[in-house]
C-alpha positions in Angstrom: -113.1 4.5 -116.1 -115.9 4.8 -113.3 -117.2 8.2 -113.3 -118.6 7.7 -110.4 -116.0 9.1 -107.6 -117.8 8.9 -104.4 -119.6 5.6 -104.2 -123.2 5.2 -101.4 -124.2 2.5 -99.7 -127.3 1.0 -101.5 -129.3 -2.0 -100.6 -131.4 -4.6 -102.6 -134.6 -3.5 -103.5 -137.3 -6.3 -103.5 -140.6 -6.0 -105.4 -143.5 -6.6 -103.4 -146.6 -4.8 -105.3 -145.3 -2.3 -107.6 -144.9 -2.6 -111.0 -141.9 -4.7 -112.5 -140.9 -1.6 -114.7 -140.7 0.6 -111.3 -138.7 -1.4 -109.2 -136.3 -2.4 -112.2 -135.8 1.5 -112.7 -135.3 1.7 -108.9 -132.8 -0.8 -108.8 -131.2 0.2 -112.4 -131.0 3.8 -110.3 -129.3 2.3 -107.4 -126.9 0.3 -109.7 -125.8 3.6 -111.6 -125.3 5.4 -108.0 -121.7 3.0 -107.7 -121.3 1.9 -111.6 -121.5 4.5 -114.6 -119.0 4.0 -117.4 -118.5 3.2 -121.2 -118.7 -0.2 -119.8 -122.0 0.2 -118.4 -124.0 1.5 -121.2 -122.5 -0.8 -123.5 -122.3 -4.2 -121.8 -124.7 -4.2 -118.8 -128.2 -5.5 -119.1 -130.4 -6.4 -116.6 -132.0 -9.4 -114.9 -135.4 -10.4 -113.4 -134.9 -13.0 -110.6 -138.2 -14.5 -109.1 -137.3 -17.0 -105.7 -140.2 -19.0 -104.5 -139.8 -20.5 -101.3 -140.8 -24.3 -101.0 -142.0 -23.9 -97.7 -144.1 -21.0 -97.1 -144.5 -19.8 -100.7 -143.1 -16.5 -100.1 -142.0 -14.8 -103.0 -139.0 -12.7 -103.9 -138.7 -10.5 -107.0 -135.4 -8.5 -107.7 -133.9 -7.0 -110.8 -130.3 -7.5 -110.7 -127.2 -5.9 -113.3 -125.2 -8.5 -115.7 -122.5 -7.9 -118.3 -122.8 -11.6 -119.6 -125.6 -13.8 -120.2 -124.5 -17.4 -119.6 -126.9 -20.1 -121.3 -126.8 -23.9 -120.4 -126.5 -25.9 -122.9 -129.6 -29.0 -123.1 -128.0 -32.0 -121.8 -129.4 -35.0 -123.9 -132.7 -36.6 -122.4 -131.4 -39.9 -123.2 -128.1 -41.2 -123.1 -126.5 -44.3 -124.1 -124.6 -47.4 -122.6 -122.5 -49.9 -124.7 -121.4 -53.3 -123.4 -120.0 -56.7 -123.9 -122.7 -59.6 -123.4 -120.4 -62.6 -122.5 -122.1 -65.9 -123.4 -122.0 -69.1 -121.0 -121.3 -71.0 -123.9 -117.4 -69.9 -124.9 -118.3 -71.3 -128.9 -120.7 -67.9 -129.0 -119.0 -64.9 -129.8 -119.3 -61.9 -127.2 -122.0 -59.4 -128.5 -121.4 -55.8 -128.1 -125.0 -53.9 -127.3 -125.8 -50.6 -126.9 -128.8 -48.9 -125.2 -130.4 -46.1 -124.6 -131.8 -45.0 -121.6 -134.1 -42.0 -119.7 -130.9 -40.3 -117.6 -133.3 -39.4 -114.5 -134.9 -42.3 -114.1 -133.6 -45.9 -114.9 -131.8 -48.2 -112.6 -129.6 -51.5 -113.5 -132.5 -53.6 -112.7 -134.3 -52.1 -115.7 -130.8 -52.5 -117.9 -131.2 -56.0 -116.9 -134.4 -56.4 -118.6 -133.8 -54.7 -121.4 -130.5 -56.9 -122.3 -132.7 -60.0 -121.5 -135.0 -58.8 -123.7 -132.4 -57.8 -126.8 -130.5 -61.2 -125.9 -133.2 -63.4 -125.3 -132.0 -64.5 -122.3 -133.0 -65.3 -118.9 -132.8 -61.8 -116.8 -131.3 -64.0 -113.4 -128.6 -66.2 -115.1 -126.4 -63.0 -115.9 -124.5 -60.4 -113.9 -122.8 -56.6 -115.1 -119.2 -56.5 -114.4 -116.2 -54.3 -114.7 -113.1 -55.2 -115.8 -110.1 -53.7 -113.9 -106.6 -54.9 -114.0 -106.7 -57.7 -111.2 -110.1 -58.9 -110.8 -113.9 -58.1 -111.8 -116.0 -55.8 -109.8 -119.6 -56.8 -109.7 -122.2 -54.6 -109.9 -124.4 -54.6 -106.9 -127.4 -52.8 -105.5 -129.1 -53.1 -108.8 -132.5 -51.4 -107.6 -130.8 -48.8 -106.3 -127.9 -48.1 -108.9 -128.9 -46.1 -111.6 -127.5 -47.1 -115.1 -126.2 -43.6 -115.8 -123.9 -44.3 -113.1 -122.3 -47.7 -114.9 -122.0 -45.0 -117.9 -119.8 -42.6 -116.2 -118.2 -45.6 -114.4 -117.3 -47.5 -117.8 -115.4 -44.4 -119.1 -112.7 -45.7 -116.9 -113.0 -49.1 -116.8 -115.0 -51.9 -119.4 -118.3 -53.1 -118.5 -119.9 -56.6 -119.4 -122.5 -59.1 -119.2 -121.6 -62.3 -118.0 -124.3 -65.2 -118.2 -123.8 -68.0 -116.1 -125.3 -72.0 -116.6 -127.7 -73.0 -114.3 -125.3 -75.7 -112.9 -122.9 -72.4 -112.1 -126.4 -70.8 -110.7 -127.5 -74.5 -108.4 -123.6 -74.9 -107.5 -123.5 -76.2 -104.1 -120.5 -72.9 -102.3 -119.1 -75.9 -100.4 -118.3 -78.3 -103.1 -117.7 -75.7 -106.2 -115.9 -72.6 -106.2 -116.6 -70.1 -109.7 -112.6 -69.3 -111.0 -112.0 -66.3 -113.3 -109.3 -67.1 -115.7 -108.1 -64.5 -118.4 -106.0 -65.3 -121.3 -102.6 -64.1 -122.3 -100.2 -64.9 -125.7 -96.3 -64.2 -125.9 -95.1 -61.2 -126.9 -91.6 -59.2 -127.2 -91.5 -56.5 -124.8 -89.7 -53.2 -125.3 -86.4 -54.8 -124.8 -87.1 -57.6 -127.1 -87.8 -59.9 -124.3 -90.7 -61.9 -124.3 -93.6 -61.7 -121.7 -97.0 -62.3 -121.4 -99.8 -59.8 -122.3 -103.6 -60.0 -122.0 -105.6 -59.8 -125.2 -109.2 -60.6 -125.1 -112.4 -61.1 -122.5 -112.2 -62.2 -119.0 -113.7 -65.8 -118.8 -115.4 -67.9 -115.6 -115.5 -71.7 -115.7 -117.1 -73.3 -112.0 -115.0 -76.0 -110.9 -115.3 -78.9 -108.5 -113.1 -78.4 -105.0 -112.1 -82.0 -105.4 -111.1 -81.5 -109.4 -106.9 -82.4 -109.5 -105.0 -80.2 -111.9 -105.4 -82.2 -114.7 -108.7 -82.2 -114.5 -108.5 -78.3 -114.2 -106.2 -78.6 -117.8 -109.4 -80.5 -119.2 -111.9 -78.0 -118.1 -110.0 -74.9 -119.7 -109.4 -76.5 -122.6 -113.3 -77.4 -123.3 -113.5 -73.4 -123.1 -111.4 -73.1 -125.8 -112.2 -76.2 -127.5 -113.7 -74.1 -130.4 -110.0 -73.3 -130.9 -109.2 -76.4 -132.5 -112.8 -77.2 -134.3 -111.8 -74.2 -136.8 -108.2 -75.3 -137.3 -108.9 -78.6 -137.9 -108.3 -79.5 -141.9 -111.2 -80.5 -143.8 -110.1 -84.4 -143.6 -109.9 -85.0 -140.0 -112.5 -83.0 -139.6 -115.9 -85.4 -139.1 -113.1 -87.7 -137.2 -112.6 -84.9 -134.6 -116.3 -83.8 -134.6 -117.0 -87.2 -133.6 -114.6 -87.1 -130.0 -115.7 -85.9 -126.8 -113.9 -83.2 -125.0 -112.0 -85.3 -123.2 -110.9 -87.2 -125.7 -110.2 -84.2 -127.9 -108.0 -82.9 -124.8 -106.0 -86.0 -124.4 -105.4 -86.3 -128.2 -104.1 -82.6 -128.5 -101.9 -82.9 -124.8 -100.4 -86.4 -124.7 -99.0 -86.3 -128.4 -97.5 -83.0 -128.2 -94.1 -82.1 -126.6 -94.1 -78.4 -126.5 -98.2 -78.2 -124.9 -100.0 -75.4 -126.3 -101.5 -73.5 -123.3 -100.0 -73.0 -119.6 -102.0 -72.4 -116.3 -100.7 -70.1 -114.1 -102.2 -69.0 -110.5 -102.7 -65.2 -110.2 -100.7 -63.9 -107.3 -101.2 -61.6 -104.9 -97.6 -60.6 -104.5 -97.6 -56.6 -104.9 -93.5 -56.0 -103.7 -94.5 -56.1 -100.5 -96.7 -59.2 -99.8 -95.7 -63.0 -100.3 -97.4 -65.0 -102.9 -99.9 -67.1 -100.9 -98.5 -70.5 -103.8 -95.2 -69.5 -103.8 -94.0 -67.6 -101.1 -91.8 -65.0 -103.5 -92.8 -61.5 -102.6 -91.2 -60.7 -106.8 -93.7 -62.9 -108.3 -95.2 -62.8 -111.4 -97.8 -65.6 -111.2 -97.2 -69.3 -110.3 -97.8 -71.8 -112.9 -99.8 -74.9 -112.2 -98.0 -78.4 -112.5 -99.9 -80.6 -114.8 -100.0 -82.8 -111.7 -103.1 -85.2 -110.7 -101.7 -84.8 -107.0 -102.8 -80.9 -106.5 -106.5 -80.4 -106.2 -108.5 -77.2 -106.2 -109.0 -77.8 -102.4 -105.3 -77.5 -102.0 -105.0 -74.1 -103.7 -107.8 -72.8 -101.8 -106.6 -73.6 -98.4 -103.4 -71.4 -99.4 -105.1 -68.6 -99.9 -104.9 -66.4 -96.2 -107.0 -63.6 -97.4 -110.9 -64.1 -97.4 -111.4 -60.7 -99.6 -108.7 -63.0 -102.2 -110.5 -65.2 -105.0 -108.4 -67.8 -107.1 -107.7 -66.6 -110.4 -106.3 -68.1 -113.0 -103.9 -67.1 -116.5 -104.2 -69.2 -119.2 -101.1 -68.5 -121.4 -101.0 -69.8 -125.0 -97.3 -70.4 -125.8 -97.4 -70.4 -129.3 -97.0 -73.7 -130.0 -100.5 -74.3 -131.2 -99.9 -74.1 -134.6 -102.7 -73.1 -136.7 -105.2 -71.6 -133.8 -106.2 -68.7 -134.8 -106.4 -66.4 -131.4 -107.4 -63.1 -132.4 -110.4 -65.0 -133.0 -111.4 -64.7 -129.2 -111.1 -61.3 -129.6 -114.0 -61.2 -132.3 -117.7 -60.3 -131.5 -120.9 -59.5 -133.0 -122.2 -56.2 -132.7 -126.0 -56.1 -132.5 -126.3 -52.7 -134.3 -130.1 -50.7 -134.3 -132.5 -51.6 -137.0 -131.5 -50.0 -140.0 -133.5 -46.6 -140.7 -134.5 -45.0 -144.6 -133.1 -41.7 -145.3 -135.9 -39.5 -143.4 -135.6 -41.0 -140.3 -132.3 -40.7 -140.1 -132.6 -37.1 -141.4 -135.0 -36.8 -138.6 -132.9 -38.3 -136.1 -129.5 -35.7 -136.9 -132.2 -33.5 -136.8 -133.2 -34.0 -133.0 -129.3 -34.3 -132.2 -128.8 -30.8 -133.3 -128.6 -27.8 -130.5 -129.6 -24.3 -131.5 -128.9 -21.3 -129.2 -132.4 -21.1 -129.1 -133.1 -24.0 -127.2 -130.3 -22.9 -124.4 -132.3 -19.6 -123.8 -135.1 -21.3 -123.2 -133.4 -23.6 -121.0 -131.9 -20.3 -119.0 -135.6 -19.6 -118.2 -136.5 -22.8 -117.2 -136.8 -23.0 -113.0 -133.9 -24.4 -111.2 -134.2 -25.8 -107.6 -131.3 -24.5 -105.3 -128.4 -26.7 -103.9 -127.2 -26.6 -100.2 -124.6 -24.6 -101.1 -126.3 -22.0 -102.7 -129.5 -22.1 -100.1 -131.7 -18.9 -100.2 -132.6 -17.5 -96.8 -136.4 -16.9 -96.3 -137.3 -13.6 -93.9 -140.9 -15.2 -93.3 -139.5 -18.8 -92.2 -136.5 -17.4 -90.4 -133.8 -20.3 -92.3 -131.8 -20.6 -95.1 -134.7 -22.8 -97.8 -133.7 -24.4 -101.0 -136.0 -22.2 -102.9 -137.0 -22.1 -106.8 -135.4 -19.8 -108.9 -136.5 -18.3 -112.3 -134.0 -16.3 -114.4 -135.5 -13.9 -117.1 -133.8 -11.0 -119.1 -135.5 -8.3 -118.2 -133.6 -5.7 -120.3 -131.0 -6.3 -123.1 -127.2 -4.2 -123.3 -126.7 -2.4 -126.8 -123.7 -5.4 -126.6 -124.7 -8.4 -125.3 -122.5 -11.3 -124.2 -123.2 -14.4 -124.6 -121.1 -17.0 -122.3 -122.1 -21.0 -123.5 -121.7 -22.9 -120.1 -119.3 -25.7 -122.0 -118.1 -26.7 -118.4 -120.0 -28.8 -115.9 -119.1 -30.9 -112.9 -120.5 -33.7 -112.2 -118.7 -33.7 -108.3 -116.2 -32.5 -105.7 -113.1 -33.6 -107.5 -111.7 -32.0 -110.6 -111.3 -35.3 -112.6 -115.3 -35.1 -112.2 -115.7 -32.1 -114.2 -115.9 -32.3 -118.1 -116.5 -30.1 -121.0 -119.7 -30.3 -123.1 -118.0 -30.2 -126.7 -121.6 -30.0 -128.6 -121.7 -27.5 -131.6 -124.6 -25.5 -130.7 -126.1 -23.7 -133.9 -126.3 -19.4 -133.7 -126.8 -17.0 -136.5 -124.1 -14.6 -137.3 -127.1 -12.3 -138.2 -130.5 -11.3 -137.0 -130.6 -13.5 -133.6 -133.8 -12.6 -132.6 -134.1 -12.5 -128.6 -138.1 -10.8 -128.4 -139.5 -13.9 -127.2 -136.3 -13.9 -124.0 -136.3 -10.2 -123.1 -139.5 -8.8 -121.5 -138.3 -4.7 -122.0 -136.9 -4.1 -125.8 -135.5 -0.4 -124.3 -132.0 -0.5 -123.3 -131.3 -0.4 -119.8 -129.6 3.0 -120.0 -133.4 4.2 -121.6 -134.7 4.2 -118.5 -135.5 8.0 -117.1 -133.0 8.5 -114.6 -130.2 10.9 -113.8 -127.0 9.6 -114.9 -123.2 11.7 -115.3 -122.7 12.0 -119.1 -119.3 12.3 -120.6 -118.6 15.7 -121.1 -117.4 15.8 -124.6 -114.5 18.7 -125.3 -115.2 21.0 -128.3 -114.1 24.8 -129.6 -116.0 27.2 -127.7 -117.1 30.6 -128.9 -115.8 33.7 -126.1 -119.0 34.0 -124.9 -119.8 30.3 -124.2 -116.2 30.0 -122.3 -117.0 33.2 -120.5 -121.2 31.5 -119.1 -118.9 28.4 -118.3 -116.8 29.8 -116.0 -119.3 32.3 -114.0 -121.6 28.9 -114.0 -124.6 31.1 -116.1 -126.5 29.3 -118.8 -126.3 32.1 -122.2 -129.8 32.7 -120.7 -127.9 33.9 -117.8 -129.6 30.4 -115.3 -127.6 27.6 -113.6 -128.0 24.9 -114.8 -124.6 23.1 -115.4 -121.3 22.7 -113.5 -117.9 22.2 -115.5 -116.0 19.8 -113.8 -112.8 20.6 -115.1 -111.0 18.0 -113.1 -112.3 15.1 -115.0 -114.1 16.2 -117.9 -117.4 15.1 -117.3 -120.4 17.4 -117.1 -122.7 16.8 -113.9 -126.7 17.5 -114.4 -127.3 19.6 -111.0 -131.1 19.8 -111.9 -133.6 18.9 -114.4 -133.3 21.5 -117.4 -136.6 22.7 -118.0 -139.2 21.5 -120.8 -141.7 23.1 -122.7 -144.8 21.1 -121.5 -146.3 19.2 -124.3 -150.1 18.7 -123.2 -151.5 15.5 -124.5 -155.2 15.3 -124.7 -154.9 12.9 -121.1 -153.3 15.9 -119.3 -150.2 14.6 -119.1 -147.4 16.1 -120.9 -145.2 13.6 -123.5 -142.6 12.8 -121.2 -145.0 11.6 -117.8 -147.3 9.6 -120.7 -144.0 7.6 -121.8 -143.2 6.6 -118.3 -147.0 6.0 -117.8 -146.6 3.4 -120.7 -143.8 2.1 -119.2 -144.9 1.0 -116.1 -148.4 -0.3 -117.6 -145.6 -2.4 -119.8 -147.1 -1.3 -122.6 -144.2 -0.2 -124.7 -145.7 -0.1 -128.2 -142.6 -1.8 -129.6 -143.7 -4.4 -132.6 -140.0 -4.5 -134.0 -137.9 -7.4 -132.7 -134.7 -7.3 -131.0 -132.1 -8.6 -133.3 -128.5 -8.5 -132.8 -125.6 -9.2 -135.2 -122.5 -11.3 -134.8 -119.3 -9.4 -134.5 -116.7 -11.6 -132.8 -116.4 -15.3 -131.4 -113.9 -16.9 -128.5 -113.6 -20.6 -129.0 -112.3 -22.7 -126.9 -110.0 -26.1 -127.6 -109.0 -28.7 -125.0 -110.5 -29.4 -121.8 -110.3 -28.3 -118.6 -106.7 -29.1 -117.1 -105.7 -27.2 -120.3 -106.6 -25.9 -123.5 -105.9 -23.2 -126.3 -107.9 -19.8 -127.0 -108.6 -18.7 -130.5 -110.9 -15.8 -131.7 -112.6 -14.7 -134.8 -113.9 -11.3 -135.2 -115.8 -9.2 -138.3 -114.3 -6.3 -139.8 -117.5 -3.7 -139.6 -115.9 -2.2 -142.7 -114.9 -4.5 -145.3 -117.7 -7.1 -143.4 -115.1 -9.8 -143.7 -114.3 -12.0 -141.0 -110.9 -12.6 -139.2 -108.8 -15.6 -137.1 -106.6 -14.6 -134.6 -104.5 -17.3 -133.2 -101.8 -15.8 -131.1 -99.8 -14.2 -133.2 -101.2 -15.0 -136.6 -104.1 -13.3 -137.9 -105.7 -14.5 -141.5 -109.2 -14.1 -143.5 -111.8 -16.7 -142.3 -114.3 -17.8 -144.0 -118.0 -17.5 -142.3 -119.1 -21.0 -142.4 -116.3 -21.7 -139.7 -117.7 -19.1 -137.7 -120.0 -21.3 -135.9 -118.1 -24.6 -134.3 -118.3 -27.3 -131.6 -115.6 -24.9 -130.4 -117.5 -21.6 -130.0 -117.5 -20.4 -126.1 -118.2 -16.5 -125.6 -120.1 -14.9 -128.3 -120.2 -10.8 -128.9 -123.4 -9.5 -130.3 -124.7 -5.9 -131.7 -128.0 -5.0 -131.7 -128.7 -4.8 -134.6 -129.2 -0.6 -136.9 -127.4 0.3 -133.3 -124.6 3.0 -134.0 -122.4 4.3 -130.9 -124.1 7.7 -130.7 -122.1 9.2 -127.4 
């Protein structure tokens, strides 16, 4: 496909004072001297790359060959963080919140003012959280943490709030321990046993080291107290708003049989390891005797492993007839003040992503990373300079690649797919305002190998082709009959043209050129023919495409095998990923 056989050596050409349109024909020159084909003068534009080095503010300009132009697509300025704010007082429900924040610049220590703020709380009796399987992970470093870190982080594992009492806050570490519990209900497992699940929040309660085990009974059961205050009936209920919590406990406990909640101690048996309560390397949690002989004290001293905390599961066994536990799964969700029609017309508005605004992004500077470091010949070291991309010249076809794709870190589970729908016109995109040359690339005024196009020949003609005469009886063209392509061996000769400058029509064309004054006032518009969307993600996904029939003007799906009429509205999707474009009253004249 390369018509070029014997390929030179060529080197970068860097602009230092000459005009932009010379050194881009230069380098457009150089670029044809390895690479002519259909391909070329079709697909392949050309860039204008400006480097600035930080350090000495040297300056690199170089026009470099593209087949594809890749945009960025605008990453929100603002993103947003949602989280459970769990109350120190168990008879308030959890409230779910949701903020917004700056990406670039906002740290935990400002998410901490902000929730104080929504929850009217004070910003030092609560802490942010994550919930894994086993224990909490508090979030630490809050100057230094930024809160778009939590919001990657919580993608994988919850995040809350949890305020704390100011006796929890003055707690004396030597006499008072804090002790997580979560709660679990019965429920049938697969093979219709039953077994304990986990079903709402995690939950804290600070004990006294010297508090026995039925003391510890008490104190859980105050957190759930509320429990029982809404499955009370109506006529006991000013009787039972009148007891305190410990005679509420000792009403519910010593008069029932079958008791309606179970502690348990959370092991740290893992197969290998023996419980620190038990001993049993197979166990699934150790229940605590309702027994006023074990105190907190005794636990703790069982426990070998400093990095261990006590834990415990509170297990409702269903004999609690009438409480209503999916209730501790309820929460209020403190949802944005509402907004009339326009602004939130505006607001959808502002969400929206046009391809417009991912050219101008293309344009925007970008600062180097490490692994891309650009080596400065004045400072003598690699520099992590600023770069500025610009389309210097647009291809009769022009590509357009939307970078759906981004990683966020060394791993591949840290990269992710941008699934925005970004809005582009299936006709009349106009690109003037992103391209500094309307000309073609393959308009510029340099020798190139045509295509020698094979057509009946009169005796004569056949007979001036093979003794290598012109039918004026000059050279000027060689057959190559080897590959069909005709090789220009010198300039053919022009009838000079004088303008009134002195120069004839052709020299006055490059003049105008290189002055970059190219007396175009039309726009550059291009017209959709064909899409490539892309489904799934990036450990797999499916390939579709839809394409325009440039006779019938009707558009087309093809989905493997299957090919049906599509209609144009479903052109443009959250989906679309390469996009084909024509300029636009361009016809294939080769």
């Amino acid at each position: 496909m390369n018509r070029v056989k014997q390929k030179p050596f060529t080197e970068v050409i860097e602009s230092e004072t000459q005009p932009d349109y010379e050194v881009g024909m230069k380098s457009w020159e150089n670029h044809l001297k390895r690479n002519q084909s259909i391909i070329v003068d079709l697909l392949h534009g050309q860039f204008k790359s400006k480097i600035t080095c930080p350090t000495c503010s040297r300056i690199s300009i170089t026009f470099d060959p593209f087949n594809s132009v890749t945009l960025p697509i605008p990453a929100k300025k603002e993103k947003e963080i949602d989280f459970f704010f769990l109350h120190a007082n168990h008879r308030e429900k959890p409230t779910k919140l949701s903020i917004k924040f700056p990406i670039k610049s906002h740290t935990v220590a400002q998410l901490r003012e902000e929730t104080a703020k929504l929850m009217k709380k004070d910003p030092k009796l609560f802490y942010f959280f994550f919930s894994t399987q086993h224990s909490r992970e508090v979030v630490k470093d809050e100057e230094h943490t930024s809160t778009n870190t939590l919001r990657k982080k919580k993608k994988i594992k919850p995040l809350f709030a949890c305020e704390i009492t100011e006796e929890e806050l003055n707690a004396n570490p030597e006499t008072y321990v804090k002790v997580d519990y979560q709660t679990t209900k019965k429920v049938l497992n697969y093979f219709g046993r039953p077994s304990r699940r986990k079903f709402t929040f995690f939950r804290s309660v600070c004990l006294n080291k010297n508090l026995n085990a039925q003391e510890v009974y008490m104190k859980i059961f105050e957190q759930y107290r509320i429990l029982w205050d809404e499955a009370i009936s109506d006529e006991q209920k000013e009787e039972w708003n009148k007891l305190s919590n410990e005679e509420a406990f000792h009403k519910i406990w010593d008069n029932s049989d079958n008791k309606p909640f179970q502690i348990y101690l959370v092991t740290n048996a893992r197969v290998f390891h023996e419980c620190f309560f038990c001993g049993e390397k197979r166990c699934e949690n150790c229940e605590l005797k309702y027994d006023s002989s074990i105190k907190v004290s005794d636990l703790l001293e069982k426990i070998k492993d400093p990095e261990f905390e006590l834990e415990f599961e509170v297990f409702f066994t269903g004999s609690g007839e009438g409480l209503d536990l999916d209730s501790l799964n309820s929460y209020t969700d403190l949802k944005k003040p509402s907004m009339n029609e326009t602004e939130e017309a505006k607001e959808a508005k502002e969400k929206d992503i046009d391809i417009y605004q991912c050219f101008r992004q293309f344009e925007e500077p970008e600062t180097l990373g490490e692994e891309n470091a650009w080596y400065c010949s004045k400072c003598k070291e690699h520099k992590r300079a600023t770069k500025k991309m610009e389309i210097f010249k647009a291809p009769p076809i022009m590509m357009v690649h939307l970078k759906r794709f981004k990683s966020e870190g060394a791993s591949i589970l840290s990269k992710s797919k941008i699934s925005a729908k970004v809005d582009f016109p299936l006709e009349n995109l106009d690109i003037s305002e992103f391209v500094a040359h309307p000309e073609f690339p393959m308009d510029y005024p340099v020798d190139r190998i045509t295509p020698g196009f094979k057509q009946e020949q009169t005796n004569e003609q056949a007979l001036n082709v093979e003794t290598n005469q012109t039918p004026n009886g000059e050279n000027g063209i060689e057959q190559d009959n080897n590959n069909g392509y005709v090789q220009l061996e010198e300039e053919t000769k022009m009838e000079e043209e004088v303008t009134n400058n002195g120069m004839n029509i052709e020299e006055e064309k490059n003049q105008e050129q290189l002055n970059g004054a190219n007396g175009n006032p039309n726009p550059l518009l291009y017209d959709l023919f064909a899409v490539v969307n892309h489904y799934g993600n990036l450990g797999f996904g499916h390939y579709t495409a839809y394409a325009k029939n440039h006779l019938t003007n009707k558009w087309y799906c093809f989905d493997d095998s299957s090919v049906m009429e599509e209609s144009e509205e479903n052109v443009c999707s959250s989906a679309s990923y390469v996009l084909f474009y024509k300029r636009k009253n361009w016809n294939f004249d080769f």
